[in-house]
N, C-alpha and C positions, 0 to 999 in steps of 0.2 A: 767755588760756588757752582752750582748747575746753573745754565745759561738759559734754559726755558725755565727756570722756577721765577717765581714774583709770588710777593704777598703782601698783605694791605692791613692796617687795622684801624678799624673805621668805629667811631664813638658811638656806642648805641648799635651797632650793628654787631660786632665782632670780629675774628679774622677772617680774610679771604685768602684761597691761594690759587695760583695758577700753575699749571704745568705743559703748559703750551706755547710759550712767549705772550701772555695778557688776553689768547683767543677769548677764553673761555674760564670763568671763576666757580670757585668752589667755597661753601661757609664751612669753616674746619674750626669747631667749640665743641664739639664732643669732649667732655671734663671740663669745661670753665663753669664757672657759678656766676648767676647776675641775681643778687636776693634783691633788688629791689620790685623785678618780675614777678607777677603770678605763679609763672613755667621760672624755678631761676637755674634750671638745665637747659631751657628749650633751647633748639637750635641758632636762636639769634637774638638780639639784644645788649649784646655782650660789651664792655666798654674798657678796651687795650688802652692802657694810659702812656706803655712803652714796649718794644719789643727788640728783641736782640737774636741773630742769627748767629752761629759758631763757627765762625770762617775756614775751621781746620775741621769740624765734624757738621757740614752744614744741618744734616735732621736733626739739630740739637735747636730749639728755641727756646726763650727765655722768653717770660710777659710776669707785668706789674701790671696788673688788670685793676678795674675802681675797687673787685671783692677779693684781692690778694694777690698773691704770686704762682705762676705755672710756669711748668718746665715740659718739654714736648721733645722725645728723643727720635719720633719717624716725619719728623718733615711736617708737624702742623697737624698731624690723623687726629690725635688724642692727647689730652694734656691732662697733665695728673698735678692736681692741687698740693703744692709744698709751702704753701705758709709758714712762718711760725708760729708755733703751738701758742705761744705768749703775746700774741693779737700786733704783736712787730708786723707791718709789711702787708696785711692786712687791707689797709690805705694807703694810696701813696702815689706818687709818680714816676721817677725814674725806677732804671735796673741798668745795671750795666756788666758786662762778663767776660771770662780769659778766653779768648779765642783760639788760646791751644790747648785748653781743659775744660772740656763742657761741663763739669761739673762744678764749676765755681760762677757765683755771683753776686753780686751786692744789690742792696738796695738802702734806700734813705726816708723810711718811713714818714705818712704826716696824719696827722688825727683823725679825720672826718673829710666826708665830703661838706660838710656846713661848718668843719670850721679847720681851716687849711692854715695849720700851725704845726710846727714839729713834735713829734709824738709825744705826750704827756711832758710838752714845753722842753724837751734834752733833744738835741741832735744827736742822731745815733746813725753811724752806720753801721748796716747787717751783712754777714758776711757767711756764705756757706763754701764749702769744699769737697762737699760729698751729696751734690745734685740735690740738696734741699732738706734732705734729711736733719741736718741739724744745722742752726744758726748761731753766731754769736755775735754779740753787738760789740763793737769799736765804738769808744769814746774819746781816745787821748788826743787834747789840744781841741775839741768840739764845745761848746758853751751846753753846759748842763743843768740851767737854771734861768728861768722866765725865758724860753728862749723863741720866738718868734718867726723863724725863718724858715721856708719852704721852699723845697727844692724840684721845679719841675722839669716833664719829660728828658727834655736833652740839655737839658745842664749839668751830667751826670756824665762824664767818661773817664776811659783807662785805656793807656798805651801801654804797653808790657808792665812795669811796675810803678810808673806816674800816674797819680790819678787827680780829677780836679772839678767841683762842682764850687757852680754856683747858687747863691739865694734870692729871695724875693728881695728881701731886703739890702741890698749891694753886696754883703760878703762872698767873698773866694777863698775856699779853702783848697790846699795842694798835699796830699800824702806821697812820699816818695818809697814807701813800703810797703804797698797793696793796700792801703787802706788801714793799718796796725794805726798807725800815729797820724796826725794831721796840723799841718801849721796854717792859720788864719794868715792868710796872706794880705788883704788888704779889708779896711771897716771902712764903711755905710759910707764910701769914698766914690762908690762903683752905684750907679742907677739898676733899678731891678735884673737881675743877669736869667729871662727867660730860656736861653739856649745858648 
């Protein structure tokens, strides 16, 4: 990591970053979308729900923003909108990413901001490998029917090839294959696992 860099992502506002050690801030949304805005370019308003730096390529950021997913390869300048085409990811909370392949991320979809249930009730995780361009949903071992559970900002991580999120509603799930397969590790045993 660079040691004067810092950034911030503030709800409503967008990101910030500094390059000074914190003197001095800058609003870096050039590419994020805020459609509930009049402006949903304008420079600020913007609403980061998670953000992820790339420890081995740090200009690489990753954002699950309230209107989709962006990926930002010079350090926060410009972010280029990589949703998926098929309204996956769209809404949501977490993202989480390989730190020694900036072009990999997941995210864990959830329906609406008015109604915060997993994407058309299936738990899915989305998974890209080639910086957004295309995504494919993991289902195996996830509940794909009436299914209730939301997964926010930081209950979403990956350490090399372990991954583990938690729900609103107390489930933990643990993949030991990047996300391919998923085993429920414990039910509605666990009180909401916000982080």
């Amino acid at each position: 990591m660079i040691p004067s860099f810092s950034w911030s992502g503030v709800s409503c506002g967008g990101v910030y970053i500094s390059r000074d050690a914190g003197r001095t801030w800058t609003a870096r949304n050039h590419g994020l979308r805020a459609d509930y805005l009049p402006d949903p370019s304008g420079p600020y308003g913007h609403d980061p729900h998670a953000i992820k730096i790339c420890q081995s390529y740090p200009n690489t950021i990753w954002q699950q923003n309230h209107c989709g997913v962006f990926v930002s390869h010079d350090g926060g300048d410009h972010w280029q909108d990589v949703t998926p085409e098929d309204g996956y990811g769209r809404y949501g909370f977490p993202i989480t990413i390989d730190d020694h392949n900036p072009l990999n991320a997941w995210i864990i979809p959830a329906e609406s901001d008015d109604q915060r249930v997993a994407k058309d009730l299936h738990l899915v995780v989305c998974m890209t490998e080639d910086g957004g361009k295309t995504w494919k949903k993991e289902t195996a071992g996830l509940p794909q029917e009436h299914c209730f559970d939301l997964v926010f900002r930081h209950a979403f991580d990956r350490v090399e090839g372990l991954m583990a999120f938690g729900t609103t509603t107390g489930n933990l799930f643990v993949s030991f294959d990047n996300g391919t397969h998923w085993v429920h590790s414990q039910s509605f045993y666990l009180r909401s696992i916000p982080s």
